[in-house]
C-alpha positions in Angstrom: -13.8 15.8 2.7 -11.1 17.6 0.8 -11.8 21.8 1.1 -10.7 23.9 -1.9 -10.1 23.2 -5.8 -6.0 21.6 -5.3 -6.6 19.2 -2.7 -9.6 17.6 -5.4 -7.1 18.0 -8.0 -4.4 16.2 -5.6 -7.1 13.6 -4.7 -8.4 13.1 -8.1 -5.0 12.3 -9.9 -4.0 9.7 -7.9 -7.4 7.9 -7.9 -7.0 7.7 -11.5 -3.4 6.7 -11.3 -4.5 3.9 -8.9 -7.4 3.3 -11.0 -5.0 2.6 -13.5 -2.6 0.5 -11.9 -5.4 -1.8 -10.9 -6.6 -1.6 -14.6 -3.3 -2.9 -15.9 -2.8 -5.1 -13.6 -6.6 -6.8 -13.8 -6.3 -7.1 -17.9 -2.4 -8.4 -17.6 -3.0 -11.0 -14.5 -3.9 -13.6 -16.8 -1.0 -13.5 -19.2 1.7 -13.0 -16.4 3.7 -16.2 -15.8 5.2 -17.8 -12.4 7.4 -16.9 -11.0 7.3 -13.5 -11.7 10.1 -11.3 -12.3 9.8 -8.6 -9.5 13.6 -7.0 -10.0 16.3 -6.7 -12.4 19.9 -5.8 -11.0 22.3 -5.0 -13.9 25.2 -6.6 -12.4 23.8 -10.2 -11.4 20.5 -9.7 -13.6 17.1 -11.5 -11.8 17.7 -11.1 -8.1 14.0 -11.0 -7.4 11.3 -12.8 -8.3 7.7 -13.7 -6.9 4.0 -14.8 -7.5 1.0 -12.5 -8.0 0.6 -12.2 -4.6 4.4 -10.1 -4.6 2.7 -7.8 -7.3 -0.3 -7.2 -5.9 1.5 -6.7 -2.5 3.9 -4.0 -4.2 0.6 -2.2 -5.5 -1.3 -2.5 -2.3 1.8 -0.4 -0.2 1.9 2.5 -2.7 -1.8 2.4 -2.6 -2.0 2.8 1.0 1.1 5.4 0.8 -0.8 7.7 -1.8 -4.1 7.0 0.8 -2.1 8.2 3.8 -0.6 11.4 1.7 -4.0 12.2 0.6 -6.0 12.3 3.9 -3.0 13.8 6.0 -3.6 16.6 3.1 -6.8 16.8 4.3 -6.7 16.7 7.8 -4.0 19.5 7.2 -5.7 22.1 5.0 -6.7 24.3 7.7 -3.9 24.4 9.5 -1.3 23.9 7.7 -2.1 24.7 4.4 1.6 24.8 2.5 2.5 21.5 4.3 -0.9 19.9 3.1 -0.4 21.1 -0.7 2.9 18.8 0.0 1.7 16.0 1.1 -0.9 16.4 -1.5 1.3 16.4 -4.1 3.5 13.5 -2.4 0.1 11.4 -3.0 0.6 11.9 -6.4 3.9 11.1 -6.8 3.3 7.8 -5.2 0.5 7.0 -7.1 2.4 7.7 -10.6 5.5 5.5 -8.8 3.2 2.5 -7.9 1.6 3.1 -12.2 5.2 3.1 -13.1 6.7 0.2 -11.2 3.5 -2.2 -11.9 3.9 -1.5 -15.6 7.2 -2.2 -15.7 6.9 -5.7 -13.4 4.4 -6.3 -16.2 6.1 -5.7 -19.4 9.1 -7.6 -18.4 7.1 -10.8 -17.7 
């Protein structure tokens, strides 16, 4: 599906990053408390809490974010080849901020 040596690179990082995040997530479900604490403001402290669900929702966008990245790299390697190493590389990012934000969800609850 995804022509040439980057775009596997591209699609293979963030399939591990997600891999991860669902990893994490799986092995820490069963220690996490309700509610959980989804955001900490440093002027009013908790303004954000919410069950699993909230957690699994937060994961689920950047999932589909780093998905959408990913196959509009694809659709755009012919074409468009700059733009698609872009967006390919925006997939990543997404999937390394959906790792970083579920781990740190996790470690403060």
């Amino acid at each position: 599906m995804i022509p040439g040596g980057i775009f596997r690179i591209f699609a293979g990082l963030s399939a591990a990053l997600i891999l991860a995040v669902l990893v994490l997530t799986a092995v820490s479900l069963s220690s996490l408390g309700s509610p959980i604490i989804l955001h900490v403001s440093p002027s009013v402290g908790v303004d954000k809490t919410g069950g699993v669900g909230a957690l699994l929702g937060i994961e689920a966008i950047g999932i589909i974010m780093s998905a959408v990245n990913i196959a509009l790299s694809a659709v755009l390697a012919e074409r468009m080849r700059k733009l698609s190493c872009v967006l390919g590389a925006f997939g990543v990012l997404a999937a390394l901020l959906t790792l970083i934000t579920g781990a740190y969800i996790i470690s403060i609850n």
